[in-house]
N, C-alpha and C positions, 0 to 999 in steps of 0.2 A: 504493500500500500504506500510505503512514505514515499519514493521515487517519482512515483507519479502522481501520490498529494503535492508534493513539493515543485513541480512541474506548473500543477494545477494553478497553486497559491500564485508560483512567482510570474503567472500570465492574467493576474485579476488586475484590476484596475486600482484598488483597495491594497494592495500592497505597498509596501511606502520603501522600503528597502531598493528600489529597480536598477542601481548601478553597485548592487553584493550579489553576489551568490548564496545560493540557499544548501547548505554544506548537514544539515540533519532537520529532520523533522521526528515527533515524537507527541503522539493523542497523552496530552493531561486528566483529561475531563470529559465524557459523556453524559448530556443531559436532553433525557426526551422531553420533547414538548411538538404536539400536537403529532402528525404523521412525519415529523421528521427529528433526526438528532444531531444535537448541537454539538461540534467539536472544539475544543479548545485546543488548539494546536502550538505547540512551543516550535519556535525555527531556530537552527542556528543557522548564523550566517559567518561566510567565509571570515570579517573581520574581529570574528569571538565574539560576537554581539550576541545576544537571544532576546527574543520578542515573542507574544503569546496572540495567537491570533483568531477571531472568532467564525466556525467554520459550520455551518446548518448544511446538513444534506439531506437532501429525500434518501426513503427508505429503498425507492426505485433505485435509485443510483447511486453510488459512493460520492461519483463526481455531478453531483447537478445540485445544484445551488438552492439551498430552500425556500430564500426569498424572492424568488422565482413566483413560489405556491402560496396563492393570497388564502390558502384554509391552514397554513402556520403564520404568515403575519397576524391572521386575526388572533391566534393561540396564544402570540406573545400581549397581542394589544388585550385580550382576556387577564393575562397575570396584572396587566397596570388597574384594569377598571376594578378588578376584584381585591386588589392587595393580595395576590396571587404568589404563590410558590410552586416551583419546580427544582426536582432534586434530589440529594439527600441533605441528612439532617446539617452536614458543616460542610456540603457542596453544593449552591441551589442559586437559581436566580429568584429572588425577591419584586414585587411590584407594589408600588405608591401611586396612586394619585392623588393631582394637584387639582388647585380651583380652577383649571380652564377645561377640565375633564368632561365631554359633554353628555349630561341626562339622558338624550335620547336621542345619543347615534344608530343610527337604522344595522342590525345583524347584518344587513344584505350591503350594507353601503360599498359602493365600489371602492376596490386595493388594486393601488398604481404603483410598483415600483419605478422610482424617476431612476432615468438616464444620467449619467455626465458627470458624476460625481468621483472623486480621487477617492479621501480614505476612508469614505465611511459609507452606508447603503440608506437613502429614505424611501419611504412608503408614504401615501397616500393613504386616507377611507374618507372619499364621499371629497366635500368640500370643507368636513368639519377638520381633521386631523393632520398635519405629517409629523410621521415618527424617524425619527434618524437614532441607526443602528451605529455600532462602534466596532470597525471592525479588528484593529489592533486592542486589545484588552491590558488596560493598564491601572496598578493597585495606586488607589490614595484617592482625594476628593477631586471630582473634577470640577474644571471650574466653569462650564457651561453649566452645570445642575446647580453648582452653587451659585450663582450669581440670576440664574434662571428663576431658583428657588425665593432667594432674596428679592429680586422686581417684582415677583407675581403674587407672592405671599405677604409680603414685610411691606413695603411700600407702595403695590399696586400701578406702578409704573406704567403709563398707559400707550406709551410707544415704542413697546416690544409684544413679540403674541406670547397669551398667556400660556405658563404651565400648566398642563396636561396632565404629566405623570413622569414616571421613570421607573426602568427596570436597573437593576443591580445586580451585580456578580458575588457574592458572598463564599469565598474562599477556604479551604480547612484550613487556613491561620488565622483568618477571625479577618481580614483584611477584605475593605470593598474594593469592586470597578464600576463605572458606568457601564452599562450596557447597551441601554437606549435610552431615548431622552424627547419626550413627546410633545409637541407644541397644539396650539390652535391654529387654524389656517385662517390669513387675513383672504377676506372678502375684496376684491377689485384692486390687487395689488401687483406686483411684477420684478423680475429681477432689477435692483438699482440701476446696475454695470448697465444690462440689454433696456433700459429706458432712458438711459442718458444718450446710447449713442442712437438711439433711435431719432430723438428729441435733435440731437445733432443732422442728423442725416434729413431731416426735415428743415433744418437752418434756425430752429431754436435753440438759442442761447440760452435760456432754462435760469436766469438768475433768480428772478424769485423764489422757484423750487430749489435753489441752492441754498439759500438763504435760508428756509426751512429748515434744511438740513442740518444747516450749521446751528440755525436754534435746537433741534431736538437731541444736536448732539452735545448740547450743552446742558440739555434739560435731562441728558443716561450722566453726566458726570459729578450733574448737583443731587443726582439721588443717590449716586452713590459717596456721594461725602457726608451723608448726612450719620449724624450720630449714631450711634448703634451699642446694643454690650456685649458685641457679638467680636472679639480681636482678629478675626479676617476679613470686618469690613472696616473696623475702625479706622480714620484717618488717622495717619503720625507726622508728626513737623519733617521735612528735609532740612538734612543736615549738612555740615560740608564734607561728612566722610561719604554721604550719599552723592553726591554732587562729581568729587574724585571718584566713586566706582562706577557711576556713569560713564562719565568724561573717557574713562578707561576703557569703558564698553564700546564705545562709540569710536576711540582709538583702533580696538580690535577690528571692529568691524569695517574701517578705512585698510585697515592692513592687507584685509580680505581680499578687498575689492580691487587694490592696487596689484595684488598676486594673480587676481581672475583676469587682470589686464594686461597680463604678459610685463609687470613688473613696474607700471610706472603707472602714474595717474594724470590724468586730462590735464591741458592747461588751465590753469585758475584754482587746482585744486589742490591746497596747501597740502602738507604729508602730513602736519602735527595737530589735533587736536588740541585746544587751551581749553581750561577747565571755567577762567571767565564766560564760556558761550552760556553755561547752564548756572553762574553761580548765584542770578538772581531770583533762582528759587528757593536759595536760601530762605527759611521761615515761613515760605509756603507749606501746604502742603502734602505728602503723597499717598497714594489711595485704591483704588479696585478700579480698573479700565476695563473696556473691551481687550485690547490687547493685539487686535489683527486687524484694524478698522478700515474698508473700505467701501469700495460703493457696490463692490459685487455680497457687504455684509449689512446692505439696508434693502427694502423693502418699497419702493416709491407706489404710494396708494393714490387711487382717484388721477392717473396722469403725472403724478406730480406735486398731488395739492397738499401732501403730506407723506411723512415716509416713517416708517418700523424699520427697530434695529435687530439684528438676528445673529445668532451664533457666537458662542462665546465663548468657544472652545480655545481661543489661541492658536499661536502657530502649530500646530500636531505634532510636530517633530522637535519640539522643546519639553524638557521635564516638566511636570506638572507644579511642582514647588517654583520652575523659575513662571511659570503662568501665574499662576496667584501670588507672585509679589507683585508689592505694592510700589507705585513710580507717579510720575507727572502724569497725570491723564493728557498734557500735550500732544503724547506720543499715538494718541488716537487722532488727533487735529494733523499731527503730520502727516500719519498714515493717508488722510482722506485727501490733505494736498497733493500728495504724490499720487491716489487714483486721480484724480482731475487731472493732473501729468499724461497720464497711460491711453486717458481718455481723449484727449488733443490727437496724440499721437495718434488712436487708433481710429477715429471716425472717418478721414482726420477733421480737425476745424479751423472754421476761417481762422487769420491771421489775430494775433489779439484775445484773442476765447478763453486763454489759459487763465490770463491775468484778470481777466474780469470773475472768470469763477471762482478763483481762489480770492478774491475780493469780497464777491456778494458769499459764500460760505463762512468768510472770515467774518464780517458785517454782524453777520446773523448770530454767530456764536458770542463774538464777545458780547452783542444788546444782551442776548439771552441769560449768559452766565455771570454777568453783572459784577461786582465785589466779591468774586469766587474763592474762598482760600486756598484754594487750588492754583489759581493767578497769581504773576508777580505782583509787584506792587506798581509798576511804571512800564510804561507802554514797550522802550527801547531792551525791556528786561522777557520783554514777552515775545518781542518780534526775534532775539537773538537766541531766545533758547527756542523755542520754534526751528531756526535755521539748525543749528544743530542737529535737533531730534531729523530735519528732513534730509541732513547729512547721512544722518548712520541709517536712515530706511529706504535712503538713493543708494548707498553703499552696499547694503543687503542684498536690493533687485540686482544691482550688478553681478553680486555673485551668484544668486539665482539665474537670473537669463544665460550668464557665461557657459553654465553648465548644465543649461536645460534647454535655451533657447537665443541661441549666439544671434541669432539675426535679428532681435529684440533691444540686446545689449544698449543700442543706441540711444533708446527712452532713457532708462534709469542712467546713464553717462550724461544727458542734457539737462535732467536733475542734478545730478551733483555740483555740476557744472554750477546752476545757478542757484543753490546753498548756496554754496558755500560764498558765491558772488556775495548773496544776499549778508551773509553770515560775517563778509569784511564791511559792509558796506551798513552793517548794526538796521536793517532795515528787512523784513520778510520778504521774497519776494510775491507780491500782488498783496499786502495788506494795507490795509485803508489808511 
């Protein structure tokens, strides 16, 4: 079986591993649920790595995919509505749900598994539900359920869909994983990313809708500063030891970008990070972000005329302890600058389009976020740690496109480019 499990695994789309080799495989865990069994599968990979990964097969076939078969999605969406168990007594998947859970979802309602997706599998029922499955199984909190659990329970936060449910992995060490993580489905919504360049391709400029944006995404940061007695949402002051292991991070990750570039970096783009770019966040301060913030992780409702924030998983491929630390919710404002970047690039747009929309996004955020203690305190303190953060998330995509997608590379190098412009010149580029 493993030879050709492992065959199997390393031609899924949900594999996240795709430049290792897959050097052992080896079944942890069988767990029946409904007409098919769930496999837990440990990989080794060529680099000594090992990863655990979640494997449903029908009973028909070893190799055919279960969530395929909409009479086991409903089996697992059964464990969420019932608080449901599968298993044995210290190996079982667990189901909760949450207040977006709905009353009276039809048995019959149709189950869609979506297309297109890299490391994880969602499902559909009806218009009311999508559930996203996890396909790498990793021990500790995650932080899409936690922070999922926080807006929809704790604060009510009205521009994300609410939680659903969730299933859980409960280990014979007593250790959880996520396993799925169920939301509400918005009514008259659409991918951000596919509305923007749409909106583009029609020669709308979309600044009011940006401008939205930039309020709601200031209205996910002031919910998440708010008080709590909970010490993984609590805000804490930034310090200047945090300010140095940024600074350093952001070093790092220029380092990166400079080695992706065959060894040297663009003109204009200094080698040395200075720690002055972020040090006026000194006394602000740091908090629970989204973490991965773009326009393909908002939700544009009615056209345009409002947008939901989604997913909150983080980068996937980072530890879950460095996901839930706590930092500048900035690093979400940059993130969403550099989509507005991608999006120039990709529609493409007229001449001028960038700097407007990173203006009216910019606009909209700071009306929204007001005296945020999250903010500096002076405007040049805000426009220059901004440049920064857009430093080391231009510097990232470079080493991403380098190694996934060389003919891309060009975008995130025209960013950096104008950081860091921005970044001497103590001014954001396109902010008001």
């Amino acid at each position: 079986m493993s030879p050709t499990l492992a065959e199997w695994i390393a031609g899924q789309r949900w594999f996240a591993a795709k430049s290792r080799r897959i050097v052992a495989t080896s079944v942890d865990e069988r767990i029946a649920v409904g007409n098919a069994t769930i496999h837990l599968v440990r990989v080794g990979l060529d680099d000594g790595s090992i990863h655990t990964y979640v494997v449903p097969l029908r009973e028909a076939s070893e190799l055919s995919d279960a969530f395929d078969d909409p009479a086991f999605c409903r089996a697992l969406l059964d464990l969420i509505a019932t608080t449901g168990r599968a298993g044995r007594e210290r190996s079982a998947l667990l189901g909760r749900p949450s207040v977006g859970f709905p009353a009276g979802l039809p048995r019959d309602a149709p189950v869609r598994r979506l297309t297109g997706e890299q490391s994880n599998t969602s499902v559909t029922f009806g218009d009311a539900l999508i559930v996203k499955h996890f396909r790498r199984l990793v021990a500790g909190v995650n932080p899409e359920l936690e922070i999922s659990r926080y807006l929809s329970e704790r604060v009510a936060f009205p521009h994300t869909p609410r939680l659903a449910g969730a299933l859980e992995y409960l280990a014979p060490d007593g250790t959880l994983a996520a396993f799925a993580i169920a939301h509400e489905l918005v009514a008259d919504s659409r991918d951000g990313w596919r509305w923007l360049l749409d909106r583009l391709s029609r020669g709308d400029d979309s600044g009011p809708s940006l401008r939205r944006l930039g309020e709601r995404t200031a209205a996910l940061h002031l919910a998440l500063a708010r008080e709590t007695a909970d010490p993984g949402f609590d805000v804490e002051s930034v310090t200047a030891a945090d300010v140095m292991g940024w600074t350093q991070a952001v070093q790092r990750q220029l380092d990166d970008a400079r080695a992706a570039l065959g060894g040297s970096l663009p003109n204009g783009v200094g080698a040395r990070v200075e720690a002055a770019g972020l040090e006026g966040l000194v006394g602000a301060v740091k908090q629970r972000h989204h973490g991965d913030f773009h326009l393909g992780q908002t939700l544009a409702v009615g056209d345009g005329a409002d947008f939901f924030i989604i997913d909150f998983e983080g980068e996937p491929l980072r530890p879950l302890d460095e996901r839930r630390r706590k930092h500048t919710p900035l690093r979400d404002v940059a993130g969403m600058l550099r989509s507005l970047g991608y999006a120039a690039a990709s529609a493409p747009a007229p001449a001028g389009w960038e700097s407007r929309a990173r203006a009216a996004f910019l606009e909209g955020y700071r009306a929204a976020a007001g005296p945020a203690p999250f903010l500096p305190v002076d405007d040049q303190a805000f426009t220059r740690a901004l440049a920064v953060l857009e430093v080391e998330k231009a510097a990232y995509e470079v080493v991403y496109e380098a190694n996934n997608r060389p003919d891309w590379v060009a975008i995130p190098v025209r960013g950096l480019v104008s950081a860091s412009a921005a970044l001497r010149s103590g001014r954001a580029a396109g902010a008001a």
